[in-house]
MARNU-139702 format. One record per residue: residue number from 1; residue in one letter; x, y, z of N, C-alpha, C in turn. Coordinates in steps of 0.001 Angstrom, whole numbers, plus 500000, padded with zeros to 6 digits. Layout:
% residues N
PT    i  aa     n.x     n.y     n.z    ca.x    ca.y    ca.z     c.x     c.y     c.z
PT  NUM   a       X       Y       Z       X       Y       Z       X       Y       Z
...
% end
This chain:
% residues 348
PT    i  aa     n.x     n.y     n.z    ca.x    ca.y    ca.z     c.x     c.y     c.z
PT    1   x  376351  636081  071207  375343  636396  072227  375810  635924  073603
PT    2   x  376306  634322  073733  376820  634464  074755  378044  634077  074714
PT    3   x  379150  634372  076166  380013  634275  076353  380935  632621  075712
PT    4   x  381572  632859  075369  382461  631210  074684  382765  630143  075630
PT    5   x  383355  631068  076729  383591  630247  077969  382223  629051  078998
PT    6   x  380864  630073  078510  379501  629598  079058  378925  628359  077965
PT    7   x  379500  628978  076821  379111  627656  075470  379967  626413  075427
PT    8   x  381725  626699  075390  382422  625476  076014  381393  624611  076776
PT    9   x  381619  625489  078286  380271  624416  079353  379266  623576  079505
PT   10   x  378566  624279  078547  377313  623996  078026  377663  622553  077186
PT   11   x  378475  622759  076467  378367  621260  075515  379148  620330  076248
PT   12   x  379985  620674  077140  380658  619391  078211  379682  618871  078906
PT   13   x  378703  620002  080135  377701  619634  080205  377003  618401  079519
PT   14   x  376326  618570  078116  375735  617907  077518  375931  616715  076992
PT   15   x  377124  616472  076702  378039  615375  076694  378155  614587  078169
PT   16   x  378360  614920  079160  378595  614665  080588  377268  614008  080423
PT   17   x  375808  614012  080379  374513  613665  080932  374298  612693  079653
PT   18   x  374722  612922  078355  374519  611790  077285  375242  610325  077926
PT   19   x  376613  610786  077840  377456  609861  078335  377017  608717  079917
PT   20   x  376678  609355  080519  375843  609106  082313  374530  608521  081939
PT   21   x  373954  609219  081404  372704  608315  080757  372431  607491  080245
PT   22   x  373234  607351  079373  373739  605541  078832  374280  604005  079228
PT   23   x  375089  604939  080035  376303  604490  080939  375461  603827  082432
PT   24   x  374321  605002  082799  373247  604443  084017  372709  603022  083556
PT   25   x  371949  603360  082477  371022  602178  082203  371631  600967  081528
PT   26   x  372383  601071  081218  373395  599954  080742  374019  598957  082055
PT   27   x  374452  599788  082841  374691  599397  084008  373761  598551  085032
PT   28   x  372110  599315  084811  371345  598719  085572  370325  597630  084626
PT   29   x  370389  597974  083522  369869  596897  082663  370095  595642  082259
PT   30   x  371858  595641  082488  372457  594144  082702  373285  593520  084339
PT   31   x  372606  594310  085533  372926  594262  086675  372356  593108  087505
PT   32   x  371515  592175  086817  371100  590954  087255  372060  590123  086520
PT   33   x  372890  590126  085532  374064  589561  085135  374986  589598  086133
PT   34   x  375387  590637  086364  376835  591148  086697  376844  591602  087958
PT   35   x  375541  591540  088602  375501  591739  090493  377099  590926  091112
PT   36   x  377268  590133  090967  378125  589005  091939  379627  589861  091761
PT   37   x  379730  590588  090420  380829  590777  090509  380819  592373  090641
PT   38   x  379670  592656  090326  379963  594277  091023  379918  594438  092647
PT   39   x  379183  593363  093325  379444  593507  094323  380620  593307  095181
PT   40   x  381638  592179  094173  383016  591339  094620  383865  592897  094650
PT   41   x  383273  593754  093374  384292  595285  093107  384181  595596  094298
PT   42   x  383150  595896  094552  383108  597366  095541  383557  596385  096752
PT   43   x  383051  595438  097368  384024  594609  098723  385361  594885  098445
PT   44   x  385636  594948  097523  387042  594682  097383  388033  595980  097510
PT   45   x  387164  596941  097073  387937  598306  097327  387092  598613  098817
PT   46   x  386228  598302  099431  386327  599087  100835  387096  597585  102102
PT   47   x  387981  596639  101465  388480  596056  102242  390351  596050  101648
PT   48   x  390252  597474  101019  391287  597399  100636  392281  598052  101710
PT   49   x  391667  598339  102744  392781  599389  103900  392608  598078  104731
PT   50   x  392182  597083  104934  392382  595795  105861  393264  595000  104861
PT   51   x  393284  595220  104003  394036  593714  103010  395391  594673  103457
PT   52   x  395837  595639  103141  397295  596790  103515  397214  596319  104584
PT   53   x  396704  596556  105712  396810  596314  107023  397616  595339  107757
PT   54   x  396839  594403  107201  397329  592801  107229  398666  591977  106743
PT   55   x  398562  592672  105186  399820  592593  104655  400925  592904  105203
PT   56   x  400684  594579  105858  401885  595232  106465  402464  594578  107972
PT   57   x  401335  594029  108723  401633  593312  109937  402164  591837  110209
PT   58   x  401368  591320  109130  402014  589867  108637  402806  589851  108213
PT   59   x  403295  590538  107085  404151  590629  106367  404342  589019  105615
PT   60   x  402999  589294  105100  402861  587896  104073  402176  588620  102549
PT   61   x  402266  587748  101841  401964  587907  100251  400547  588414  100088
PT   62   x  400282  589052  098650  399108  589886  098558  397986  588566  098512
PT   63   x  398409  587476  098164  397494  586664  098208  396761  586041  099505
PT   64   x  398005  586050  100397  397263  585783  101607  396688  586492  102513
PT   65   x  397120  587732  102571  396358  589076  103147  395011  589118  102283
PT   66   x  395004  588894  100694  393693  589172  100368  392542  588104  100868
PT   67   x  393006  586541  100988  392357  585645  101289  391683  586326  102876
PT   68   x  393077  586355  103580  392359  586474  104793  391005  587675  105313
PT   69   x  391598  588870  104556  390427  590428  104560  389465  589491  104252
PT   70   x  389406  588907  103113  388054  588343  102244  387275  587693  103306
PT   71   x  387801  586662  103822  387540  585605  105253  386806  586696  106017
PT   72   x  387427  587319  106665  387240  588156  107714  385587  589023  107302
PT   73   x  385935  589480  106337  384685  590547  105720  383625  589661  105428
PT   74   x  383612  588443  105357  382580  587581  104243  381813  586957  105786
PT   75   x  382728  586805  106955  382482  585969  108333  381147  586764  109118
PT   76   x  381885  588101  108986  381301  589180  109573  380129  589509  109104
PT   77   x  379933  589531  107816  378548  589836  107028  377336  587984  106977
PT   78   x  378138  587325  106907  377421  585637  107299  377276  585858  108658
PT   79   x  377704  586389  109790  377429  585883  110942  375910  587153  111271
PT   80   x  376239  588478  110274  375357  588944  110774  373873  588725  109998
PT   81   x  374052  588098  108654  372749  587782  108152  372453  586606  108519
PT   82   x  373077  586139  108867  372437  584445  109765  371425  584760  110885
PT   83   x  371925  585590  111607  371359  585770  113087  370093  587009  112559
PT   84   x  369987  587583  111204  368863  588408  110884  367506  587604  110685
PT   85   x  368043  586614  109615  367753  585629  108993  366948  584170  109746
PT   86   x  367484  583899  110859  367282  583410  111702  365970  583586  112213
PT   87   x  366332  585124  112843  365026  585527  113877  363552  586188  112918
PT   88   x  363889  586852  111737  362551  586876  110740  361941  585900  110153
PT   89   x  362666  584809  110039  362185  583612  109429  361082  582897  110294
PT   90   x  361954  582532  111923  360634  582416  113286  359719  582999  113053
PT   91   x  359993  584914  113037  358337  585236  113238  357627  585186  111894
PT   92   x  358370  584847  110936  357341  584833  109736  356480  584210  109712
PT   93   x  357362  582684  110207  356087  581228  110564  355443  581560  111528
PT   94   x  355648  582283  112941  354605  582280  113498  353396  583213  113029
PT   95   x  353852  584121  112573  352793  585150  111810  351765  584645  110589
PT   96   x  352307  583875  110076  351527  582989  108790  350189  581714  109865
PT   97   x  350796  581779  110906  350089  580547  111923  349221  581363  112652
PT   98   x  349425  582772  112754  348297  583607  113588  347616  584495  112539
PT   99   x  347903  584573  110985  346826  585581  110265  345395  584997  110874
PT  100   x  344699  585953  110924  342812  585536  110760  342371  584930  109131
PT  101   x  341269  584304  109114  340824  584056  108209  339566  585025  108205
PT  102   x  338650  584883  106861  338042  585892  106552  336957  585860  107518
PT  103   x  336319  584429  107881  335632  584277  109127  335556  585315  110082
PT  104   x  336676  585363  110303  337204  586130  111737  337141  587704  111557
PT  105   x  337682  587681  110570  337479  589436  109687  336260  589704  109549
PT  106   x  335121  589121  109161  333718  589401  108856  333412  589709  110399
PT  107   x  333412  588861  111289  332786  588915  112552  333563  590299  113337
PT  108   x  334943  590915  113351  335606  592030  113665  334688  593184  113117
PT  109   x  333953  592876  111444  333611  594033  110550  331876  594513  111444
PT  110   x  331029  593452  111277  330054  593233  111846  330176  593931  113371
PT  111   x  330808  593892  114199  330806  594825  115451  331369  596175  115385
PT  112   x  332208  596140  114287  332305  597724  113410  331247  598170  113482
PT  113   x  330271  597654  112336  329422  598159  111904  328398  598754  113215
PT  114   x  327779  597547  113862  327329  597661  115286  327867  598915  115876
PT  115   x  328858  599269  116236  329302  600177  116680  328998  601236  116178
PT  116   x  328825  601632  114763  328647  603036  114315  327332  602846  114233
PT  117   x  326272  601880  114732  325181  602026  114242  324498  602487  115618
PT  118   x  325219  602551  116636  324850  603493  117916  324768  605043  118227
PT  119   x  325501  605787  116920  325574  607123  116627  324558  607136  116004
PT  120   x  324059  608619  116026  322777  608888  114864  323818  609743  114260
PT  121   x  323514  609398  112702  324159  609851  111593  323437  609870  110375
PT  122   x  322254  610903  110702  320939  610988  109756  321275  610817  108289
PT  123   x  322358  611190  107865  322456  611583  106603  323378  610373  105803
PT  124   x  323560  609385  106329  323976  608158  106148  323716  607310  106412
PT  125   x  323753  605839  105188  322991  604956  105190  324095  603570  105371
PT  126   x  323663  603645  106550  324500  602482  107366  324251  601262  106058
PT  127   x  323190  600808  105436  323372  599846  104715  323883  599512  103253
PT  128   x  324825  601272  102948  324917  601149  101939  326579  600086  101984
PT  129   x  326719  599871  103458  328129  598787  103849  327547  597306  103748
PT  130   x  326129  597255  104176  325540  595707  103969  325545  595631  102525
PT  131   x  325611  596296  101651  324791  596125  099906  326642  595572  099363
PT  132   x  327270  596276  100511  328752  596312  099648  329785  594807  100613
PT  133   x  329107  594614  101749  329983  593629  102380  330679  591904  101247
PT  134   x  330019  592224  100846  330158  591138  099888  331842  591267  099726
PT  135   x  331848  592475  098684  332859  593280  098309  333974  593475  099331
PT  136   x  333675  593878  100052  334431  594272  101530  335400  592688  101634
PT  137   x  334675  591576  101910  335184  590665  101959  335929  589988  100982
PT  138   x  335835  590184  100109  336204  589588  098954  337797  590007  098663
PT  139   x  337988  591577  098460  338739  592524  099203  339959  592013  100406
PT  140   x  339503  591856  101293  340014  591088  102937  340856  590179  102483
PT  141   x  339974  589126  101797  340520  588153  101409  341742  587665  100359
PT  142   x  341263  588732  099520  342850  588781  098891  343699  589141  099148
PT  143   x  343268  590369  100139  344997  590563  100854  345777  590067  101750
PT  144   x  344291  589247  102383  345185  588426  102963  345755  586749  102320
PT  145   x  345391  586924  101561  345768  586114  099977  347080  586232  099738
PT  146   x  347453  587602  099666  348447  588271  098223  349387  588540  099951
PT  147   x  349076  588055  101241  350326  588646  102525  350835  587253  102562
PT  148   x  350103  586358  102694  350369  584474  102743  351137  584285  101342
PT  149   x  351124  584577  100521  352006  584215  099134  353011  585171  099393
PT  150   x  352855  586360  099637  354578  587159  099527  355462  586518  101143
PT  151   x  354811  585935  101859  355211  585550  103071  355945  584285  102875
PT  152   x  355141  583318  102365  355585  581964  101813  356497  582370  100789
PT  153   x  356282  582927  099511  357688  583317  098952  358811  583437  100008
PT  154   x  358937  584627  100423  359949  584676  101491  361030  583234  102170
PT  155   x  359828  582696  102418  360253  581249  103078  361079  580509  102266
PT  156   x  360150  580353  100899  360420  579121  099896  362201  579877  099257
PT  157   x  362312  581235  099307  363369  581699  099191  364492  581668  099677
PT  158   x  364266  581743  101331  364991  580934  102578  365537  579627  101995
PT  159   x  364607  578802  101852  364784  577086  101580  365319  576760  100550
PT  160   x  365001  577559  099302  365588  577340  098159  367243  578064  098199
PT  161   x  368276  577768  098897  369169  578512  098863  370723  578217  098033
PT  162   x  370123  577154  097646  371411  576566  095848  371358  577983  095283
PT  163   x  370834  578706  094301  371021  579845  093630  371876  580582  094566
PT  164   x  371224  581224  095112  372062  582219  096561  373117  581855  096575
PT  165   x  373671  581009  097300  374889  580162  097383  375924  580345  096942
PT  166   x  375619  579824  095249  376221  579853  093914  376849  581192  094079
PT  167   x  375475  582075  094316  376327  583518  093660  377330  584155  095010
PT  168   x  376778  583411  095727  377458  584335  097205  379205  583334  096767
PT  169   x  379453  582180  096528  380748  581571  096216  381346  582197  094876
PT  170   x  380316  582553  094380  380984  583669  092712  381339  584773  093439
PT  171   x  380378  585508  094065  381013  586857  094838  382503  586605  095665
PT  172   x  382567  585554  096713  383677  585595  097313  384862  585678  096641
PT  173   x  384590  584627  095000  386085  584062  094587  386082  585993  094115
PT  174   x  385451  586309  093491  385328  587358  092677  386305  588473  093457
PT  175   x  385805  588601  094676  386475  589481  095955  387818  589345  096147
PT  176   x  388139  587571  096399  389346  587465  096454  390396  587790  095767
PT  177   x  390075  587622  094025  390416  587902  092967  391238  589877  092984
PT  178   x  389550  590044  092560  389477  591784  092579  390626  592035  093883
PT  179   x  390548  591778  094857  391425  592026  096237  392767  592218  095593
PT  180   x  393289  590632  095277  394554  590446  095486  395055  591599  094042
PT  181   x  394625  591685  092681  395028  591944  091677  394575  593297  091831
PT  182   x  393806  594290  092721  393549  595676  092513  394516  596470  092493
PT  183   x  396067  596387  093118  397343  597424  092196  397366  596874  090861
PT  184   x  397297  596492  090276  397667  595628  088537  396283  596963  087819
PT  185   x  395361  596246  088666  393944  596691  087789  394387  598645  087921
PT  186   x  394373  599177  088929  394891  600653  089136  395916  600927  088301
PT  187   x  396852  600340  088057  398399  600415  087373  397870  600794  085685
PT  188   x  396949  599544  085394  396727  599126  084155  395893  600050  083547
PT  189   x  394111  600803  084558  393393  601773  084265  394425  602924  084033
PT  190   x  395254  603150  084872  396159  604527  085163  397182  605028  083578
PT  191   x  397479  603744  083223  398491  603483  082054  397743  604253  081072
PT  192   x  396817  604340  080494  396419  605065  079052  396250  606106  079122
PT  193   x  396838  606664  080664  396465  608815  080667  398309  609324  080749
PT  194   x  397583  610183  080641  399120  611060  080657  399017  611138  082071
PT  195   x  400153  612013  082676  400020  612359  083594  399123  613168  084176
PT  196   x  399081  614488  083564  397781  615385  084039  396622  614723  084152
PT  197   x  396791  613580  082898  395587  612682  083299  395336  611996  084361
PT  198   x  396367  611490  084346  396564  610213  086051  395837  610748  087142
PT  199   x  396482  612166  087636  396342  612872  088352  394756  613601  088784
PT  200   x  394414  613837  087456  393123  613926  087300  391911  612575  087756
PT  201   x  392225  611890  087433  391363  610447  087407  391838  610164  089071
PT  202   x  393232  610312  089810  392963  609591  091399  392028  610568  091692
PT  203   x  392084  612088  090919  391212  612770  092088  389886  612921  091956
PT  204   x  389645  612497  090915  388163  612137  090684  388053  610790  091434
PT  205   x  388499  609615  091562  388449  608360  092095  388603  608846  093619
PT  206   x  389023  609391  093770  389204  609572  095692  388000  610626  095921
PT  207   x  387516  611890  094478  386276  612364  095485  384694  611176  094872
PT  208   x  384828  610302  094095  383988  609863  094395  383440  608501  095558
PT  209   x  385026  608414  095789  384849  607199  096905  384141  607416  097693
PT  210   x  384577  608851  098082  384150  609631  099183  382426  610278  099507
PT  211   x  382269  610909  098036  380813  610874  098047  380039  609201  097686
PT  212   x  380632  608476  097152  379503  607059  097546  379317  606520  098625
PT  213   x  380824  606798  099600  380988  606491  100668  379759  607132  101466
PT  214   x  379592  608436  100912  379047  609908  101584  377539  609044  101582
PT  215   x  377016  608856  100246  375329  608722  099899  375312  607271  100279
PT  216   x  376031  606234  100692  375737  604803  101432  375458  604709  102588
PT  217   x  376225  605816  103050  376741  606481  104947  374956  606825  104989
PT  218   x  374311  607920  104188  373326  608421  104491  371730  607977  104632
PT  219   x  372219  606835  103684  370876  606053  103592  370919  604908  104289
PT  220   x  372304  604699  104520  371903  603759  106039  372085  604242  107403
PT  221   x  371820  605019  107675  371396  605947  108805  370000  606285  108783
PT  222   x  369522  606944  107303  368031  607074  107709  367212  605802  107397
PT  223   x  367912  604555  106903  367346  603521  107480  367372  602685  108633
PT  224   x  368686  602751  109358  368869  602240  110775  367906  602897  111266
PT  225   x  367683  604364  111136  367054  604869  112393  365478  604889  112018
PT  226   x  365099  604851  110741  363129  603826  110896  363205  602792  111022
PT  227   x  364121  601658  111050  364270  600525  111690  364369  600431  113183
PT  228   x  365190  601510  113922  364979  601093  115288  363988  602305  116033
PT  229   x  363731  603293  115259  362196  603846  115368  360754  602672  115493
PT  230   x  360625  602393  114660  359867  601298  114694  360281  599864  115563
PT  231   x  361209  599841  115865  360852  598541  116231  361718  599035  117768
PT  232   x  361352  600272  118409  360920  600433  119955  359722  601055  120308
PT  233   x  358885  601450  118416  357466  602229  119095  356978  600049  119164
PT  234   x  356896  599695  118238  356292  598551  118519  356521  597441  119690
PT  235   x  357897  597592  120236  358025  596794  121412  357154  597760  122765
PT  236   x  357272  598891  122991  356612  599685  123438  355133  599375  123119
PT  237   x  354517  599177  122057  353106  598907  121995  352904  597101  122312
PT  238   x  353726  596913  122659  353616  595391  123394  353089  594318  121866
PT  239   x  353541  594854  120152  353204  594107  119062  354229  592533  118738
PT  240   x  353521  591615  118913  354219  590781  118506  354755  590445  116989
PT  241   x  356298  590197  116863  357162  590101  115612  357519  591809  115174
PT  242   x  358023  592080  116616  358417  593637  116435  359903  593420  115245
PT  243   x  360526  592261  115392  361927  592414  114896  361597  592958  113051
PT  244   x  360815  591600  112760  360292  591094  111493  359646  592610  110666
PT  245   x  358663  592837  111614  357930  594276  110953  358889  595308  111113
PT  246   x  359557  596003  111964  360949  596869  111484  361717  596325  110915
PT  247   x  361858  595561  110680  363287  594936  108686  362031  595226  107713
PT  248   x  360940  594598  108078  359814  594933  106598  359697  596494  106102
PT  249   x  359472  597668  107160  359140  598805  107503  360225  599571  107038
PT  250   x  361570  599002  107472  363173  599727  106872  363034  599598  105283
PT  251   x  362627  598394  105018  363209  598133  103659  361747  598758  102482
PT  252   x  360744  598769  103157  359934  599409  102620  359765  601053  102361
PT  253   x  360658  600894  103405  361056  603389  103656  361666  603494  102259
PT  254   x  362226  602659  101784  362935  603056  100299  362428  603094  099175
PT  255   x  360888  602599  099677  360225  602097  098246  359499  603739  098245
PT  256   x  358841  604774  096822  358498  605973  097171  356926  605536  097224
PT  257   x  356442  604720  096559  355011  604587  096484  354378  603895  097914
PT  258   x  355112  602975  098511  354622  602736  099530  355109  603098  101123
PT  259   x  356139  603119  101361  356866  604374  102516  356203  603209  103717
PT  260   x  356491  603800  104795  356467  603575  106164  354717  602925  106087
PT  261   x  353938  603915  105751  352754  604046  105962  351914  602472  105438
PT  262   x  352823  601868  104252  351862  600912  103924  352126  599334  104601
PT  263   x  353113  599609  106007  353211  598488  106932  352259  598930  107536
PT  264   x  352561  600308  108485  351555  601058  109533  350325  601346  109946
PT  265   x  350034  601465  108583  348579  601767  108352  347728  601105  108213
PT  266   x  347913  599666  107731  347063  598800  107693  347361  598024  108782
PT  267   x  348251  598185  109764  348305  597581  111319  347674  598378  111853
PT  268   x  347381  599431  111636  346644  600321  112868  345092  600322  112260
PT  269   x  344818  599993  111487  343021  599755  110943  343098  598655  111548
PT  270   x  343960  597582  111587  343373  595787  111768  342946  595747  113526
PT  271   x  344021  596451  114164  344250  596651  115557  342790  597848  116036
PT  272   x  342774  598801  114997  341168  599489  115412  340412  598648  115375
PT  273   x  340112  597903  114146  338787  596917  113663  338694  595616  114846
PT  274   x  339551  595443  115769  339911  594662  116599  339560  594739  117842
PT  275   x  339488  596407  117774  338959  596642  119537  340473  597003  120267
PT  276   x  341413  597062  119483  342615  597726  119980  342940  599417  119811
PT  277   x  341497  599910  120405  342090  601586  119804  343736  601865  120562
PT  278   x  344015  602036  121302  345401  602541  121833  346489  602075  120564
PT  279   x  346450  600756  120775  347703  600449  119873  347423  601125  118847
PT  280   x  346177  601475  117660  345964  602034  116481  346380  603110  116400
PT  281   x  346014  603831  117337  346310  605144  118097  347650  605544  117552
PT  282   x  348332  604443  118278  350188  604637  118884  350902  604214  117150
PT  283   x  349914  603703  116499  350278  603069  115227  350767  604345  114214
PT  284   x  349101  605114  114451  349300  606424  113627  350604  607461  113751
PT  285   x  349937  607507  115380  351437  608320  116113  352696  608394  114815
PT  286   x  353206  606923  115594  354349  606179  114860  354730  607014  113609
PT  287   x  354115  606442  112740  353865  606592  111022  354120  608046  111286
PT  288   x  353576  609038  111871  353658  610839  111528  354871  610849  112073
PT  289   x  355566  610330  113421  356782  610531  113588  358052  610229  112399
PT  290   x  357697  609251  112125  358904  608137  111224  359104  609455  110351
PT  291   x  357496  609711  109310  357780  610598  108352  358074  611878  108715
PT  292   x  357942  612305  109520  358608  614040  109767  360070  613964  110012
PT  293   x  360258  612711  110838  361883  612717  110847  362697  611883  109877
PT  294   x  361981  611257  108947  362841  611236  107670  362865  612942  106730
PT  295   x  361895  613212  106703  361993  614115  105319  362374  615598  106165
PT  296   x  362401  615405  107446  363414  616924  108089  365019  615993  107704
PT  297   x  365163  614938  108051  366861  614053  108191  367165  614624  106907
PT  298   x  366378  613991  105980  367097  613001  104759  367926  614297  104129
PT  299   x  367615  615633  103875  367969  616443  102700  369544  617037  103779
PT  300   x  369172  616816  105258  370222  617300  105407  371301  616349  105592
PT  301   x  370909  615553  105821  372393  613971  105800  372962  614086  104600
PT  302   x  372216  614113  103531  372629  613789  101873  373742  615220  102180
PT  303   x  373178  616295  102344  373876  617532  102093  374813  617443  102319
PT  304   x  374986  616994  103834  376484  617033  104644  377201  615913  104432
PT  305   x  376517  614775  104167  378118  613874  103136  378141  613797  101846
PT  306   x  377496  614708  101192  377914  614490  099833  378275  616157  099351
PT  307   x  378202  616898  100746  379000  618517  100041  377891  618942  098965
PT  308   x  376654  618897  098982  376049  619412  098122  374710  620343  098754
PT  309   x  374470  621131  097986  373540  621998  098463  371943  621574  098689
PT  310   x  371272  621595  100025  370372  620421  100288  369419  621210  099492
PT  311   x  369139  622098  098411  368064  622342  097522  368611  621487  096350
PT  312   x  369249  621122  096286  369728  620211  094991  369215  618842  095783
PT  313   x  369604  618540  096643  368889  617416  096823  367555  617454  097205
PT  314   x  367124  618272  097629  365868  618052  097792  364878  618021  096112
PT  315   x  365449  618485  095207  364856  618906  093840  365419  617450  093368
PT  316   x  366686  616330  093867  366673  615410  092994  365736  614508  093522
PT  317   x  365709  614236  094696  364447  613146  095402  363169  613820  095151
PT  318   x  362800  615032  094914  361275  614868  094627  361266  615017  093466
PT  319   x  361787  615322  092640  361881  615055  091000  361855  613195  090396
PT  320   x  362837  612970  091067  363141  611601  090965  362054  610552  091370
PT  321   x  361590  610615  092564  360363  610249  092617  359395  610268  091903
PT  322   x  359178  611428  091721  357835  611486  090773  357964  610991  088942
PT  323   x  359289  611259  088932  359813  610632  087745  359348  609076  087419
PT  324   x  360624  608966  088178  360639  607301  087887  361058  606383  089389
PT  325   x  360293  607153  090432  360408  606149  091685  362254  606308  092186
PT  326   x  362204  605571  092950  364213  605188  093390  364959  604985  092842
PT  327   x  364653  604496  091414  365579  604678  090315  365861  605949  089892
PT  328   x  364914  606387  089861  364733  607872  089232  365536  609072  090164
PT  329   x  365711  608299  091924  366649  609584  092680  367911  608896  092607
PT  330   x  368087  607834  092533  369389  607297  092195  370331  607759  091046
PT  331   x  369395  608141  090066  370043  608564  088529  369809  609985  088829
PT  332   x  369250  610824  088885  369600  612455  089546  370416  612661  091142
PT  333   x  370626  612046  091830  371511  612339  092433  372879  611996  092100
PT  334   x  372932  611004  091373  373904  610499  090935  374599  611752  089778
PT  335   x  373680  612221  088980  374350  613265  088217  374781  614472  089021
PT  336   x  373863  615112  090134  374140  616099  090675  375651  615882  091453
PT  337   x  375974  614713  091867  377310  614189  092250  378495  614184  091521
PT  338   x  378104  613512  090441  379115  612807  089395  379427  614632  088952
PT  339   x  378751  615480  088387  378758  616661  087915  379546  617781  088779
PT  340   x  379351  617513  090516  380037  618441  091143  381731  617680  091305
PT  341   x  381840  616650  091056  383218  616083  091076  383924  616756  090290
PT  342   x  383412  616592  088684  384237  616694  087443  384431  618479  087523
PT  343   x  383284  618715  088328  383244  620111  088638  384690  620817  088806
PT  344   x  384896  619939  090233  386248  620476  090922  387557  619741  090479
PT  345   x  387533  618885  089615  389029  618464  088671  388854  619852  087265
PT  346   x  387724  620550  087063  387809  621185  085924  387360  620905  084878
PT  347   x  387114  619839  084693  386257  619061  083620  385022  619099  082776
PT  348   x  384618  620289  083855  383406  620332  083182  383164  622203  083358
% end
């Protein structure tokens, strides 16, 4: 019925997504193990054109070119999370020193209320908010409960920094290691193929450098740019701890359930309930901008560094999402990738 050549496919195919599927969750299921040294991998192969570099100019041993890349790469990334680290930590404490208490929230709610109780709005019963204020507050209070504990976490995380440490000195040696010994490790992977094989495997290894390179490139772009989206609408709205809330706001764009909107949105109710309409205003603004220019960006960035057709990506992020959240576009884009590689060695 059908063609032999379409049935071959079909079961490489199927094999290809068994194999990836296993291979995903295995990977991410023991990745709180093995973080320090998957991260030492990958440093180690994108500081592998500075460790050559160095080597070739110095003209010193792989060990000391690798020490030094390592130095260099490890300086650069400490000097820049110090100075991140630094300035969110300030406004955290000052932000934990200026929340309101519920006091203060009740008395904001109460001139709410006042306020709408100057409209005639026949068909509503202004007191069905007195029967419920109880609630209302109770409410308030835990969140601002559950913002003071994820805040103080934060801190106590800061302070507690023995663990961290540990692993950041496991990562380095790990780097240095992986660095100096990555021709051995290439030599040694390379050794159990034939040639056609060899050949096959750099060129799968060079197009996937290229597309991880491609999908790392892309998502930190459309996170630089809701990071410094946000944090010039908020210096512009004259908000204090503009730095702090764009790193919160970036790192939250990745999450699918809560997005931009669940920094934004509840700054622009607190700032209404406050008697700040403009800023609330400029809040909303914000939030519709961020999201129209992520989800016009995102399908076409992915497209253009990863060579793939932006209906494929657009079908793996909203699939994936609804699936299983960022894991879920991580593991379908990841196949739609991994699949167009093996694609073009023939493999599949």
């Amino acid at each position: 019925m059908f063609k032999q050549i379409f049935i071959d496919k079909s079961k490489k195919t199927i094999i290809f997504l068994v194999v990836y599927t296993i291979l995903f969750f295995l990977f991410f299921s023991t990745l709180s193990y093995t973080l320090p040294f998957v991260l030492a991998f990958a440093i180690s192969i994108f500081t592998k054109p500075l460790n050559r570099f160095l080597k070739k100019k110095l003209k010193t041993s792989s060990s000391v070119s690798s020490i030094l890349s390592t130095l260099i790469v490890y300086t650069i990334l400490l000097l820049i999370l110090s100075a991140i680290l630094f300035k969110v930590v300030n406004e955290i404490r000052l932000l934990l020193e200026s929340l309101p208490d519920i006091n203060t929230l009740g008395v904001y709610l109460d001139n709410f209320i006042n306020y709408l109780d100057k409209f005639d709005f026949p068909k509503f019963d202004f007191n069905l908010i007195d029967k419920f204020y109880s609630q209302i507050s109770t409410i308030i209070s835990s969140t601002l409960n559950v913002t003071r504990f994820v805040m103080n976490k934060a801190l106590s995380f800061v302070v507690g920094l023995p663990m961290l440490l540990m692993v950041a000195f496991i990562t380095f040696l790990a780097t240095y290691f992986f660095s100096k010994d990555m021709p051995n490790i290439e030599t040694r992977i390379l050794s159990v193929f034939s040639s056609s094989g060899r050949f096959k495997v750099r060129h799968i290894l060079r197009e996937s450098k290229k597309m991880l390179f491609g999908y790392f490139k892309s998502y930190a772009c459309i996170l630089s740019l809701t990071f410094v989206e946000t944090l010039v609408g908020l210096t512009i709205l004259g908000i204090d701890y503009a730095l702090m809330l764009s790193f919160l706001t970036a790192i939250v764009d990745l999450l699918p359930v809560l997005g931009v909107g669940s920094v934004l949105m509840p700054m622009a109710l607190y700032f209404y309930l406050t008697g700040n309409s403009f800023i609330a205003i400029g809040l909303v603004i914000m939030f519709l901008l961020i999201t129209i220019i992520r989800q016009v960006l995102e399908p076409k960035l992915m497209s253009t560094n990863l060579g793939i057709h932006p209906v494929l990506i657009l079908g793996s992020i909203f699939i994936g999402l609804k699936a299983y959240g960022f894991l879920g576009v991580i593991y379908l884009l990841g196949i739609v990738v991994l699949y167009n590689i093996l694609n073009k060695v023939d493999m599949i």
